[in-house]
LOLO-156228 format. One line per 8 residues: number of its first residue (from 1); their letters; for each residue y, z, x of C-alpha. Coordinates in Angstrom, 3 decimals. Each point is the difference from the previous one (the first is absolute). Example, Ala and Ser with C-alpha at 12.3 -4.5 7.8 and 13.67 -1.06 7.14 Angstrom:
REM LOLO-156228
1	AS	-4.500:7.800:12.300; 3.440:-0.660:1.370;
REM end
This chain:
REM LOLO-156228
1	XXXXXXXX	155.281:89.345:104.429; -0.713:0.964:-3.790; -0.419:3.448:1.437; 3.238:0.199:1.699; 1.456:-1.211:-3.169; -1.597:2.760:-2.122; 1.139:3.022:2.672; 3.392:-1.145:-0.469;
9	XXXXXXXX	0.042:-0.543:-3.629; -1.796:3.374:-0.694; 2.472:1.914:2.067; 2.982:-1.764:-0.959; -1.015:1.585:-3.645; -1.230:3.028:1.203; 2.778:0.992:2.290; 2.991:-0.048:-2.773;
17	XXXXXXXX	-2.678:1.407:-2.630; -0.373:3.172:2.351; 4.254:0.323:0.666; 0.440:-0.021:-3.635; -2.423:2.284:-1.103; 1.236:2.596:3.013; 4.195:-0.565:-0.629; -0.065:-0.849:-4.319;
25	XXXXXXXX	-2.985:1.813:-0.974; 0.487:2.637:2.329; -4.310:-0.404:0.121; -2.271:2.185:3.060; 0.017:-1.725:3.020; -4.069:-0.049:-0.646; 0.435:-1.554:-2.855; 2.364:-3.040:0.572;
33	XXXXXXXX	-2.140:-0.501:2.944; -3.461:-0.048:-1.840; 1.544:-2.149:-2.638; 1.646:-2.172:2.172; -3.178:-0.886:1.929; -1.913:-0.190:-2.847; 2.385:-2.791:-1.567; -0.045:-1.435:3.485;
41	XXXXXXXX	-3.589:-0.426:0.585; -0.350:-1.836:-3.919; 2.471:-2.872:1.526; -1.602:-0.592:3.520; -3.400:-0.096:-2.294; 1.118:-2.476:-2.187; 2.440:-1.940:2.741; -2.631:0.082:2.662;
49	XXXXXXXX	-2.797:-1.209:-2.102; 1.974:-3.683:-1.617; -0.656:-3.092:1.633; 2.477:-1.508:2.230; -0.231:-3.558:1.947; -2.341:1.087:2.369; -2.251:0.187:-3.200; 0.473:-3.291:-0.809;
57	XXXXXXXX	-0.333:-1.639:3.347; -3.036:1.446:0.041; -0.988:-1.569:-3.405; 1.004:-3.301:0.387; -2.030:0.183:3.712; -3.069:1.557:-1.859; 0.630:-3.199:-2.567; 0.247:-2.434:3.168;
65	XXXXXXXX	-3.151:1.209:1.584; -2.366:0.212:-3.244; 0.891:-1.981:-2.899; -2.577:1.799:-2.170; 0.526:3.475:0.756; 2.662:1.563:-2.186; 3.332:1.754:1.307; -0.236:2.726:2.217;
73	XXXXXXXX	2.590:2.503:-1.779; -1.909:-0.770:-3.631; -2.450:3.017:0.158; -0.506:0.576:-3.640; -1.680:-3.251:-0.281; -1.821:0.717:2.931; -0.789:3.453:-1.489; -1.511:-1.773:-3.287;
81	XXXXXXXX	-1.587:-2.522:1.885; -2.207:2.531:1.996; -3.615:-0.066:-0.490; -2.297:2.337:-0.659; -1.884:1.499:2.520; -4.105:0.545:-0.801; -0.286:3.995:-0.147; -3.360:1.799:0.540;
89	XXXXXXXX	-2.491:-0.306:-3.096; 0.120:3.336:-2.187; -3.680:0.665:-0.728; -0.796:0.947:-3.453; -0.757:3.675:-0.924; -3.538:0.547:-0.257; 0.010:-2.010:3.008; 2.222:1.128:3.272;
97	XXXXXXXX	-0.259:3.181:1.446; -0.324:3.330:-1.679; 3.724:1.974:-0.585; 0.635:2.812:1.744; -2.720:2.793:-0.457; -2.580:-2.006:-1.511; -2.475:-0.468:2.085; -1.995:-2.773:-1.991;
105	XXXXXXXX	-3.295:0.651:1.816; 0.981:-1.110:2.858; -1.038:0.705:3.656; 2.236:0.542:2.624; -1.358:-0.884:3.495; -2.661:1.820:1.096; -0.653:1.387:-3.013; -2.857:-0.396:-2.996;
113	XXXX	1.197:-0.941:-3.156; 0.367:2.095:-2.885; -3.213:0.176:-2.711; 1.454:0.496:-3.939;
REM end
């Protein structure tokens, strides 16, 4: 429903923008189109994207079935509540595996290692 909302707001901006840039400033047909789209496609972004009651049925249900989870549509307090996922141990540099063409001794299989 939001979305229907937004198509019709966007071109019932968009569509009178585009007339009066063709018939008062005589503009390119290109031109009053691209900017008329452009202007068009800002408002079903921003209409499309709000919160409507469907939203908030859905919160109040979310509510109903776990008291101790917070609200559904409150995701930047989900965002700072996120943890921290463990990442793989960065070995130290003397330590991990030579760089790129170093060799370090090393024997490849199959191979004898290097004498210095």
């Amino acid at each position: 429903m939001q979305r229907v909302r937004a198509l019709v707001a966007a071109m019932a901006v968009a569509i009178p923008l585009m007339i009066f840039l063709l018939l008062w400033l005589h503009a390119t047909r290109e031109f009053a189109v691209l900017i008329a789209c452009a202007l068009g496609l800002a408002i079903f972004a921003v209409v499309a994207t709000g919160t409507d009651a469907h939203d908030a049925a859905a919160d109040t249900a979310w509510k109903e079935a776990a008291l101790d989870l917070p609200p559904v549509s409150d995701r930047v307090i989900l965002e700072r509540m996120q943890a921290n996922m463990p990442g793989p141990e960065k070995t130290k540099r003397g330590n991990g595996r030579p760089r790129d063409g170093q060799d370090g001794g090393a024997a490849g299989p199959g191979q004898e290692p290097e004498t210095r």
